[in-house]
C-alpha positions in Angstrom: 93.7 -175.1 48.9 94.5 -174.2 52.8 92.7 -175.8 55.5 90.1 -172.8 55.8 88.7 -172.4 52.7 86.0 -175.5 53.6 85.3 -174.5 56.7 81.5 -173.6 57.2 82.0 -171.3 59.6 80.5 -167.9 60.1 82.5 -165.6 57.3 82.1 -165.0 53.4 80.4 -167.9 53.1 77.8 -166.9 55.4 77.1 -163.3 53.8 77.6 -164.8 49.9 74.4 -166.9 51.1 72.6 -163.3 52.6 73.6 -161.9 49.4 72.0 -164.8 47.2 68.7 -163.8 49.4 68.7 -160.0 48.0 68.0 -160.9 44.6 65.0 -162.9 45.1 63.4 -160.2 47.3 63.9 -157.8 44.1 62.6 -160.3 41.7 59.7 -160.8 44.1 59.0 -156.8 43.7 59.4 -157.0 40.2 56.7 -159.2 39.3 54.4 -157.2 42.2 54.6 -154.0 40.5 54.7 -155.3 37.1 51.3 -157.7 38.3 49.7 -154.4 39.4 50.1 -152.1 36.3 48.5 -155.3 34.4 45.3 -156.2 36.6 44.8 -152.1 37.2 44.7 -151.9 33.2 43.6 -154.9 32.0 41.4 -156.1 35.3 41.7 -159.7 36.0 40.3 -161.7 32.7 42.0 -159.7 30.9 45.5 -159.6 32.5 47.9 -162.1 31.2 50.5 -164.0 33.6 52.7 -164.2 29.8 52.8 -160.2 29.7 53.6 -159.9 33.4 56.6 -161.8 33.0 58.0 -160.7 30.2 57.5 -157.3 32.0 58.6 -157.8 35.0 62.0 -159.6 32.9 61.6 -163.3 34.4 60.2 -166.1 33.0 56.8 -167.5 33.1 58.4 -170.5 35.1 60.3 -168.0 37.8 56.9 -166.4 38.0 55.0 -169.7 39.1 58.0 -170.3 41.4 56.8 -167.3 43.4 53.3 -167.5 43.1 51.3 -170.6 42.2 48.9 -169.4 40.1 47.1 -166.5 38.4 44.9 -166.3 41.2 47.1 -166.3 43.7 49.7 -163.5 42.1 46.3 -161.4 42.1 45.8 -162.0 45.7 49.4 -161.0 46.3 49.0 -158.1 44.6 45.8 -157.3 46.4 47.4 -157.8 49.5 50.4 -155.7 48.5 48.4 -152.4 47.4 46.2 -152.5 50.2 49.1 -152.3 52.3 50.9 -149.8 50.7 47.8 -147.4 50.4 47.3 -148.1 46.6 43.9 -149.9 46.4 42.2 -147.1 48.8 42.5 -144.4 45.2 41.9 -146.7 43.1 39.6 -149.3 44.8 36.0 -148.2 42.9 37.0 -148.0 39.7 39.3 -150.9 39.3 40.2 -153.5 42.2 36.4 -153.1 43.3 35.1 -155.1 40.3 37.8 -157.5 39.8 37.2 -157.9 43.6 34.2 -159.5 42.8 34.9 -161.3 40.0 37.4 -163.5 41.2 35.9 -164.0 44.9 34.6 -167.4 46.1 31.1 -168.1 45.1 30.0 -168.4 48.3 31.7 -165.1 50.3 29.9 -162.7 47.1 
């Protein structure tokens, strides 16, 4: 081994590390998109953190590694489609009631 090679110094280090990044970010997507075809057909009760990881290809545990819970994948998700223009077409008839299910008692 030369004298380089543990250096940790800018170099391939540096981008292998950018490059383990890009993965996550597509796993992250992943579960989004596969999240959103399951609440906007099933709604929220009836949407099943199990399906939306074998979906989405990941496990249940690499799911909870990104989001915390069911409730918070949802408000991901939410937070995603708004953004992206999705829940403005689709907002009465689906995210409008699931809306309202799983909001605080006390914001209703």
């Amino acid at each position: 081994m030369h004298a380089g090679a543990l250096s940790a110094g800018p170099g391939p280090a540096s981008s292998s590390a950018m490059s383990k990044r890009a993965p996550r970010l597509d796993v992250r997507d992943r579960i989004l998109a596969r999240a959103l075809d399951e609440f906007s057909r099933r709604g929220y009760a009836g949407a099943r953190v199990d399906r939306i990881a074998r979906l989405a290809r990941v496990s249940k545990r690499m799911l909870f590694y990104y989001f915390r819970n069911k409730r918070a994948l949802f408000a991901e998700v939410m937070e995603s489609a708004w953004q992206n223009g999705q829940v403005a077409a689709q907002a009465p008839s689906v995210f409008l009631p699931v809306l309202i299910a799983v909001a605080p008692a006390g914001r209703r």
